[in-house]
C-alpha positions as CSV (number, residue, x, y, z in Angstrom):
1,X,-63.2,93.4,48.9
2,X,-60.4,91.1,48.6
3,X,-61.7,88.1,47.6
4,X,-61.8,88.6,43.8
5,X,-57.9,89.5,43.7
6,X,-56.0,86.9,42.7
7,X,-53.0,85.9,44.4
8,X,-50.9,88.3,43.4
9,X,-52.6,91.5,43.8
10,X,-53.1,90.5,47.3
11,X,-49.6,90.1,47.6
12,X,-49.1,93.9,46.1
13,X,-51.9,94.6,49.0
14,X,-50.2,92.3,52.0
15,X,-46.6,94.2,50.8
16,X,-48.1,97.8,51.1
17,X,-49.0,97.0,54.3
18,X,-45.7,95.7,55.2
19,X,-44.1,99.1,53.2
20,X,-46.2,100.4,55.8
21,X,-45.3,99.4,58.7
22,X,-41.4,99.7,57.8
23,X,-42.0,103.5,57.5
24,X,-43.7,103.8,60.7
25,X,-46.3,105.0,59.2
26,X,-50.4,105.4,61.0
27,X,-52.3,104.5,58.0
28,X,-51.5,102.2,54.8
29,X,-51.4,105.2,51.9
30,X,-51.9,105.5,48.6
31,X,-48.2,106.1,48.3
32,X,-47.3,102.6,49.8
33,X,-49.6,100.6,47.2
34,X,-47.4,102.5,44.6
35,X,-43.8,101.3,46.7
36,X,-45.6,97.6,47.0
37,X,-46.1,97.8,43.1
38,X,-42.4,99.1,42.1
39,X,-40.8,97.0,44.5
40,X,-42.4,94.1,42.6
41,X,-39.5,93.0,40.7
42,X,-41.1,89.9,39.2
43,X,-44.0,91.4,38.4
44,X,-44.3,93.0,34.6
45,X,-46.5,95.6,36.4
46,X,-43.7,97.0,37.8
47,X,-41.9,97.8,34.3
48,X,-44.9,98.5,32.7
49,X,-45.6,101.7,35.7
50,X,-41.9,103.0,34.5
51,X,-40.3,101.5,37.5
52,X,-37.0,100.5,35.8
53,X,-36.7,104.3,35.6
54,X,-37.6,104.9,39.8
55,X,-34.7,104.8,41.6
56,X,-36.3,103.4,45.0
57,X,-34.2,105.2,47.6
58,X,-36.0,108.4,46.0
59,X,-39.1,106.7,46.1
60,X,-38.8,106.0,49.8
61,X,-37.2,109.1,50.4
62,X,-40.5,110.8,48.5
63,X,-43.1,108.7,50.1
64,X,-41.6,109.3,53.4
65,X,-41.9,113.1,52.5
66,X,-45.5,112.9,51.4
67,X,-46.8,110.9,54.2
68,X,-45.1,112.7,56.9
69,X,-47.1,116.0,56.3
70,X,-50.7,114.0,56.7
71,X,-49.9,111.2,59.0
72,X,-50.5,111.1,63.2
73,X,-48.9,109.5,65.4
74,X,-49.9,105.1,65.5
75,X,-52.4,104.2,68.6
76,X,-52.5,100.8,67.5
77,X,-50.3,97.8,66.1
78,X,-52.8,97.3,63.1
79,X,-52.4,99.2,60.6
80,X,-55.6,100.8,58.6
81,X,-56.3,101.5,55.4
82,X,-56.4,105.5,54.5
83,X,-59.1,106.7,52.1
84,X,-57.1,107.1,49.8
85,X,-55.5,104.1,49.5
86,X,-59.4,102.5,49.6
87,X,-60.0,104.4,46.8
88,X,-57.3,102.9,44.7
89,X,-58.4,99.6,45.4
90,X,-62.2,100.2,45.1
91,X,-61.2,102.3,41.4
92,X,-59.2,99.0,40.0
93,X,-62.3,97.1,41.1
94,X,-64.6,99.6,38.6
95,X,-61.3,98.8,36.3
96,X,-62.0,95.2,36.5
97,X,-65.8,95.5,35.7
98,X,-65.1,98.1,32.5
99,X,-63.0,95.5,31.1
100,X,-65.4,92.7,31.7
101,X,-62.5,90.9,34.2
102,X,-63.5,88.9,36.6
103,X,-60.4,88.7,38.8
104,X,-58.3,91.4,39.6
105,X,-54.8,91.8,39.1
106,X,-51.8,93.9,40.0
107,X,-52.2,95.6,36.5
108,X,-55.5,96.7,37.3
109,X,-53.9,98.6,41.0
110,X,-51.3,100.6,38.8
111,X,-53.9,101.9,36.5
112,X,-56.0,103.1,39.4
113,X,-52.9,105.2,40.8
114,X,-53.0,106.8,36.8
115,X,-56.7,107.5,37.0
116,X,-56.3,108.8,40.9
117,X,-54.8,111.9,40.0
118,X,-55.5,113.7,43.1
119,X,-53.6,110.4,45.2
120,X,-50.2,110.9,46.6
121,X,-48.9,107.9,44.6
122,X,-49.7,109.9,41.4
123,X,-48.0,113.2,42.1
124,X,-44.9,110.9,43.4
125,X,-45.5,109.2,40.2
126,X,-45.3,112.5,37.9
127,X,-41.5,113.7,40.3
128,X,-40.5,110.5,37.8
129,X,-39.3,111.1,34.0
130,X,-42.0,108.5,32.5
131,X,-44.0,108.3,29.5
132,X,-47.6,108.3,31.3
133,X,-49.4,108.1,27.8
134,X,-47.7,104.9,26.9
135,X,-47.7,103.2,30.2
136,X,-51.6,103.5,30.5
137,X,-51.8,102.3,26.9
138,X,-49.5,99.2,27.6
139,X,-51.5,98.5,31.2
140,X,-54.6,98.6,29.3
141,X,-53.7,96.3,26.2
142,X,-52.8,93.9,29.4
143,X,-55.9,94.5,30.9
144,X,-57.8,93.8,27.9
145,X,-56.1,90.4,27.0
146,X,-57.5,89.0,30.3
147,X,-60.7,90.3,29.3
148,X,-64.3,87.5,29.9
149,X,-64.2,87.5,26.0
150,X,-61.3,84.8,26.5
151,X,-62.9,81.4,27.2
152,X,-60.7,79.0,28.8
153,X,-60.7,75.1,28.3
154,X,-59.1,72.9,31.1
155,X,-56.7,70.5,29.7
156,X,-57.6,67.8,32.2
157,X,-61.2,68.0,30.3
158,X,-59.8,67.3,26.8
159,X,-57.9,63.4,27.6
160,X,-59.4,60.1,26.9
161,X,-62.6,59.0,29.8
162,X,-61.0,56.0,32.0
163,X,-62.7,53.0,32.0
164,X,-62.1,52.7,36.0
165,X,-64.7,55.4,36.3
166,X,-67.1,54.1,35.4
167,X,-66.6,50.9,36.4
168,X,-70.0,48.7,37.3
169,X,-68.4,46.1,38.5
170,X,-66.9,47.8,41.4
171,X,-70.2,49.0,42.4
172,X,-72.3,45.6,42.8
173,X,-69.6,43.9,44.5
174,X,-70.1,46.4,47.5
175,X,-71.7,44.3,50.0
176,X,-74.2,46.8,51.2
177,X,-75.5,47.2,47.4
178,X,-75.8,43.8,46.6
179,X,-78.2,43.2,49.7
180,X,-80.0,46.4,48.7
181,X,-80.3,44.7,44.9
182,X,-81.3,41.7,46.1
183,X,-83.7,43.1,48.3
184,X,-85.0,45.4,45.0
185,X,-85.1,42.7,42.6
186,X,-87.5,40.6,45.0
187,X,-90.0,43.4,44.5
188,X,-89.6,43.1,40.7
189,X,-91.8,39.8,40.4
190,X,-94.7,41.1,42.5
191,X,-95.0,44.1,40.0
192,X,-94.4,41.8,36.7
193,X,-91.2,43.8,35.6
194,X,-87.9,42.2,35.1
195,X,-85.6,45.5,34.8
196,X,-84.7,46.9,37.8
197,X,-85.2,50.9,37.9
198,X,-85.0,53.6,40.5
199,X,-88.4,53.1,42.1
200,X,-87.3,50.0,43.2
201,X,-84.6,50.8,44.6
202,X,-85.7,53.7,46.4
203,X,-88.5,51.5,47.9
204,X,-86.0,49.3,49.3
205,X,-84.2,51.7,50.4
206,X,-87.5,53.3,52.4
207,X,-88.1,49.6,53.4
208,X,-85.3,49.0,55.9
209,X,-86.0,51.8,58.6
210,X,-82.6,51.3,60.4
211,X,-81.0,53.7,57.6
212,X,-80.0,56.9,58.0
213,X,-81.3,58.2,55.1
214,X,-84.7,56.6,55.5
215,X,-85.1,59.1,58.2
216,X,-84.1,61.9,56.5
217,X,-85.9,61.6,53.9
218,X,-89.0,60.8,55.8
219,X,-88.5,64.8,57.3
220,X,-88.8,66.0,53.8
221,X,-92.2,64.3,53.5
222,X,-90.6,61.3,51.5
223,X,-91.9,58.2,53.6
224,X,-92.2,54.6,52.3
225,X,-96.3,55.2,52.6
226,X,-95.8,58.6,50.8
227,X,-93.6,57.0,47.7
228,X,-95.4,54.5,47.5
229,X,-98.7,56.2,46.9
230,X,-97.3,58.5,44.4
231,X,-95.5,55.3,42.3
232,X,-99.2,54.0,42.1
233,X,-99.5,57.2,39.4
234,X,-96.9,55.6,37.2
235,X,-99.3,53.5,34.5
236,X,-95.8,52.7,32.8
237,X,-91.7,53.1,32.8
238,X,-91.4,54.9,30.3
239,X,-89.5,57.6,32.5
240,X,-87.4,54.5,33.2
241,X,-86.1,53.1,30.0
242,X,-84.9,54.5,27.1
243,X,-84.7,53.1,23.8
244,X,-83.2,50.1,25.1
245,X,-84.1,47.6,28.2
246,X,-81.0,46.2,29.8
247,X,-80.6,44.4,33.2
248,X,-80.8,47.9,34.8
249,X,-83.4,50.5,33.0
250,X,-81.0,53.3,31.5
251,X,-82.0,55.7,34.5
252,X,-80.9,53.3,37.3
253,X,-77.8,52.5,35.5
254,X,-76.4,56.3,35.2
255,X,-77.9,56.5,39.0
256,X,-76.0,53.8,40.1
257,X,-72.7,55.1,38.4
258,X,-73.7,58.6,40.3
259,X,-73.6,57.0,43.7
260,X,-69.8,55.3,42.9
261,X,-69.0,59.2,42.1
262,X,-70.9,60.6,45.3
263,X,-69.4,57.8,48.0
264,X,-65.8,58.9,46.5
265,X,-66.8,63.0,46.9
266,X,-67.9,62.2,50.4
267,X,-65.0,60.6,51.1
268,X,-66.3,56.9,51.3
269,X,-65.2,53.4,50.4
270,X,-68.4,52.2,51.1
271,X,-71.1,53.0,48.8
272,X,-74.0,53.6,51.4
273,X,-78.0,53.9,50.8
274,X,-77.4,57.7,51.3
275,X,-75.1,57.9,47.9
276,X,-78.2,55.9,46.1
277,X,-80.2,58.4,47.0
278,X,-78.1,61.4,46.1
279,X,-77.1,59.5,42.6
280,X,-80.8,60.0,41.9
281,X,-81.1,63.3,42.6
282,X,-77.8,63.9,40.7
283,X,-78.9,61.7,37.7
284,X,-82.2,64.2,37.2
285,X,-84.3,61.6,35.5
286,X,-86.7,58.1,36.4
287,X,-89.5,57.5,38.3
288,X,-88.2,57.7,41.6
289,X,-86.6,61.8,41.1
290,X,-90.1,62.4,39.6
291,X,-91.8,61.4,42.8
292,X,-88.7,62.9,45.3
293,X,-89.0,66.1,43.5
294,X,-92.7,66.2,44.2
295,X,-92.5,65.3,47.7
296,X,-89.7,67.4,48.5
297,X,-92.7,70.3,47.1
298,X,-89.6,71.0,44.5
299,X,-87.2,72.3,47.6
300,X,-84.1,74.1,46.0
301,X,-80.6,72.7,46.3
302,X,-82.6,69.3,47.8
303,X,-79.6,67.6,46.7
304,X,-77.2,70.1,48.9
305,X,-79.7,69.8,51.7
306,X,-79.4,66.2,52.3
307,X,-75.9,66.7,52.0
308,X,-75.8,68.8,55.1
309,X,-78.1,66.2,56.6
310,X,-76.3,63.1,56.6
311,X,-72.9,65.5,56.9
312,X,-73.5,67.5,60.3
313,X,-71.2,70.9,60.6
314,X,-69.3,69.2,63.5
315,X,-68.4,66.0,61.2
316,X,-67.3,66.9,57.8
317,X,-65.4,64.0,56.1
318,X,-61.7,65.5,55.6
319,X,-62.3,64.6,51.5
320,X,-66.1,66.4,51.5
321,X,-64.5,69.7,52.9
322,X,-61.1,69.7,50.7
323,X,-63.8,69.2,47.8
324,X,-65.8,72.2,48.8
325,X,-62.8,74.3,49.0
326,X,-62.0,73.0,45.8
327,X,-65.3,74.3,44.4
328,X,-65.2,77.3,45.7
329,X,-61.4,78.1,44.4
330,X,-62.8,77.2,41.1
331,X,-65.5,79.6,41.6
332,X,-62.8,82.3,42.8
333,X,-60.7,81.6,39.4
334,X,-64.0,81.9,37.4
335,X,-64.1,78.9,36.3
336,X,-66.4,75.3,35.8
337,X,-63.8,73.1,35.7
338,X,-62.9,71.8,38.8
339,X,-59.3,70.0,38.3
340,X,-56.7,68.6,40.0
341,X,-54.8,71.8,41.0
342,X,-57.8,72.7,42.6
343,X,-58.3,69.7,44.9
344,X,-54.7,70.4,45.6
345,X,-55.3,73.9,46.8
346,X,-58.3,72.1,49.2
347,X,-55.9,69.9,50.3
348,X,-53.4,73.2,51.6
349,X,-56.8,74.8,53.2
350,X,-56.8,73.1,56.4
351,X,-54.4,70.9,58.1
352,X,-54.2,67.3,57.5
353,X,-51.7,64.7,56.9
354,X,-51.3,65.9,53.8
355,X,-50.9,69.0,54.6
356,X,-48.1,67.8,57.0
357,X,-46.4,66.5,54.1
358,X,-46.3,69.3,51.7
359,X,-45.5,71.8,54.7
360,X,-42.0,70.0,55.6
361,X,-41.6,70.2,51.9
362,X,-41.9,74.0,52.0
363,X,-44.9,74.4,50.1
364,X,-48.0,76.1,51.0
365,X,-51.6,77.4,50.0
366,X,-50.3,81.2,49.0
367,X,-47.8,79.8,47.0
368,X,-49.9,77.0,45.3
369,X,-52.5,78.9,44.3
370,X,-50.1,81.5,42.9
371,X,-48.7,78.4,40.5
372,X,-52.4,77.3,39.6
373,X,-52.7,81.0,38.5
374,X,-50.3,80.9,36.0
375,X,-51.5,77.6,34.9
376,X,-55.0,78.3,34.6
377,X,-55.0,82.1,33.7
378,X,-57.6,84.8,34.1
379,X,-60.2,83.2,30.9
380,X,-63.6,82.5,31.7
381,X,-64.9,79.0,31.2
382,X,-68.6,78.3,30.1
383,X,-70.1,75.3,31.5
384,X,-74.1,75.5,31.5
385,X,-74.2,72.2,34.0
386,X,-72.6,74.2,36.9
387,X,-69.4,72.4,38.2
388,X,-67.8,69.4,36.7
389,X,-64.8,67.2,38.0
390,X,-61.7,67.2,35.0
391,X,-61.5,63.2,34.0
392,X,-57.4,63.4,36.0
393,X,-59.9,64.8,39.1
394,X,-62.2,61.4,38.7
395,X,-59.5,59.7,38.1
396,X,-57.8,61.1,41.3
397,X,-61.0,60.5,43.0
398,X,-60.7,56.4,41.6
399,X,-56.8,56.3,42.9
400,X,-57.3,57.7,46.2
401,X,-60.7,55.1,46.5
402,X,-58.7,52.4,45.5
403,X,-55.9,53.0,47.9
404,X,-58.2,53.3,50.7
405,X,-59.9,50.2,50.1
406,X,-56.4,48.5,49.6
407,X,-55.2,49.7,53.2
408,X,-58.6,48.4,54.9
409,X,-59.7,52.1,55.1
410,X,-63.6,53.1,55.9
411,X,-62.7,56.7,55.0
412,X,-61.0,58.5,52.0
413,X,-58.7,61.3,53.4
414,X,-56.0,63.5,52.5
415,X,-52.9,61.1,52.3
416,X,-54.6,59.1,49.8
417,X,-55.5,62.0,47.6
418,X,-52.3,63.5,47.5
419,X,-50.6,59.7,46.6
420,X,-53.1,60.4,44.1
421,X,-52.1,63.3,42.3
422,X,-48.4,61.3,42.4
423,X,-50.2,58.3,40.3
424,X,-50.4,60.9,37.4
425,X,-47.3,62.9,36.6
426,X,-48.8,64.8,33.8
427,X,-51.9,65.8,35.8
428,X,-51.8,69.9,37.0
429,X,-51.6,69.7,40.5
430,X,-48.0,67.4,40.2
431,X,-46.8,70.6,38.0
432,X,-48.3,73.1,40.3
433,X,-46.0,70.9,42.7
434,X,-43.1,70.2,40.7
435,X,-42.9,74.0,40.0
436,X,-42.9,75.0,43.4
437,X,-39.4,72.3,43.7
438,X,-40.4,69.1,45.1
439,X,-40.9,65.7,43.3
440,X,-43.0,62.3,43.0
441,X,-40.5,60.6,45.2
442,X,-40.0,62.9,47.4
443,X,-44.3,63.5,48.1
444,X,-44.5,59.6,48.4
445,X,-41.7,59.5,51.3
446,X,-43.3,61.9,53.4
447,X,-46.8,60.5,53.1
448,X,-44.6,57.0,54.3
449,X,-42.9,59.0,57.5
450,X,-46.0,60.5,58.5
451,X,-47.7,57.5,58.3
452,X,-45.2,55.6,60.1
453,X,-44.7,53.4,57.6
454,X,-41.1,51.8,57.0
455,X,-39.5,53.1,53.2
456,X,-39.8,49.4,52.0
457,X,-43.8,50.4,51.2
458,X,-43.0,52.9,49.1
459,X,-46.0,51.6,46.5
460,X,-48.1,53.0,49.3
């Protein structure tokens, strides 16, 4: 039920439990979710339920009282959840959804103690002198400014494209490309064509039978034989170019630049026939998707599927699974945007060296993802194309490649990442950190100890 709460509603939850457990009590109450929420000091719930007028030794004392009479004796360290308590948290779910809110809040848990007027927490509520009509009102008006109708824009979307990213030059001097190009271009002659497009690439790609992905692809029905016959079809290129004809046809161009983008996602400095392959896919358009698409019998998600193909579940790279996370905190904030702050929380998910770092500096996920929360809000984002990186996250994606590659690195991982997010000051996840009291200097010398690496290489 949890996982649309954000951070701090499950802190109200975690707390009642805790509240709980202080009391000695079988069973979390409804009565403790109402302690959890005036106890809250920080939180503007707690003045907005009257609790500036709740002297909380009476509270105690009253909730003691209540759960006394109903409560038998605890069989077991973990504590439960009573119904009633369930039924607060199930009624500001129903809250949520009336108001069109995706995520729920703390506000949304005090007005299911006022609409739960058979709950303990209300009658203890109603022993208080407050003005019930205007604290709903006020809760509600809350409730209502976080409403879907509030579309969000993520500032790391709205800055100037870096040229870095898309960056050819970077791409053709990979060795493994250039033999695969070479290889391509050889095939252009015996067809009469002097632009290179995707078919070509894909053929020699299906030529060498030593890749990885040549395999893979050949369980999904996509053999050299198999693309070969199907490219016979294609009377002309007109799925290839567009207005133009340039040294690449427009298709294999934007499918190239979608491989750079893939290799640094999956946590490469190596741009592999694997990322060709998945630039196509990604790009959506030329001959060769055409005939992959039809192979492939139009399998869903192909893309995803040969992800998990060349990826097995036992060998994740580090960068591939704090990405995921990344996604799926995005997803969990309701938004399309996938920013720095996000990769930031991916990197807290699981322990790596950056992790390491950030730990000794006393931060951690809970209290990340609390800062991103006040940075990014409750609005729903529209995006029709499904995730997107935030140009700081490509550019993040460009630092932490670059750094790798500097350092003689095969793999992009966690410490070069975070020295990423330090490369841009302004970017959100260095004020999610900032926030939370550490600084640029201070990131940089632990990714240097943890490393082993004297202070004198501070540039990383």
């Amino acid at each position: 039920m949890l996982e649309k709460f954000t951070q701090k509603a499950i802190d109200i939850v975690q707390n009642a439990q805790i509240q709980a457990g202080n009391l000695g009590s079988d069973k979390v109450y409804s009565e403790h979710i109402l302690l959890a929420l005036a106890l809250n000091n920080k939180g503007v719930e707690a003045k907005l339920i009257g609790a500036e007028k709740i002297e909380k030794s009476i509270l105690v004392e009253l909730t003691n009282q209540k759960i006394l009479s109903k409560q038998k004796p605890r069989k077991r360290e973990y504590i439960s959840f009573s119904a009633s308590a369930k039924s607060i948290l199930e009624k500001s779910v129903e809250i949520a959804k009336e108001y069109n809110n995706v995520l729920i809040m703390p506000a949304h848990i005090a007005l299911a103690i006022f609409f739960s007027k058979n709950s303990g927490a209300y009658e203890i509520l109603r022993e208080f002198d407050i003005d019930e009509e205007k604290i709903v009102s006020n809760l509600c008006r809350l409730i209502e400014k976080n409403s879907a109708k509030t579309y969000y824009k993520h500032p790391e979307r709205q800055e100037t494209q870096s040229q870095a990213l898309n960056n050819i030059d970077s791409l053709l001097d990979e060795y493994s490309v250039s033999n695969l190009l070479k290889t391509a271009q050889s095939k252009l002659s015996t067809m009469g064509y002097e632009i290179l497009g995707t078919e070509q690439i894909v053929e020699s790609i299906l030529d060498n039978s030593d890749n990885s992905i040549t395999k893979i692809l050949e369980s999904y029905g996509i053999s050299k034989e198999a693309f070969d016959g199907e490219l016979k079809n294609f009377s002309d290129r007109n799925e290839e170019y567009g207005e133009r004809k340039i040294i690449f046809t427009p298709n294999a161009f934007r499918a190239m630049l979608l491989s750079l983008d893939t290799a640094r996602e999956m946590g490469s400095v190596e741009i592999r026939p694997e990322h060709i392959v998945l630039g196509i896919l990604r790009s959506k358009t030329g001959i060769a998707y055409k005939i992959f698409d039809k192979l492939s019998s139009h399998t869903l998600n192909f893309e995803e599927a040969l992800i998990k193909d060349i990826n097995s579940s036992s060998n994740v790279p580090e960068t591939l699974a704090i990405l995921r996370f990344a996604k799926t905190e995005t997803a969990n904030f309701n938004k399309k945007t996938v920013g720095t702050e996000m990769i930031l929380l991916g990197i807290l998910n699981q322990p790596n060296i950056a992790y390491d770092v950030l730990k000794k500096l006393g931060i951690g996920l809970k209290d990340a993802r609390r800062e991103v929360e006040s940075l990014v809000g409750y609005g729903v984002e529209e995006n029709s194309n499904g995730f997107e990186y935030s140009l700081r996250a490509k550019k993040m994606l460009d630092i932490a490649y670059c750094a790798a590659k500097k350092h003689g690195k095969t793999k992009i991982v966690s410490e070069h990442l975070l020295y990423a997010i330090t490369k841009q000051p302004d970017c959100l996840a260095m004020k999610v950190l900032e926030n939370l009291g550490t600084d640029v200097l201070e990131i940089k010398q632990g990714i240097l100890q943890e490393l082993n690496f004297g202070i004198k290489n501070i540039e990383f």
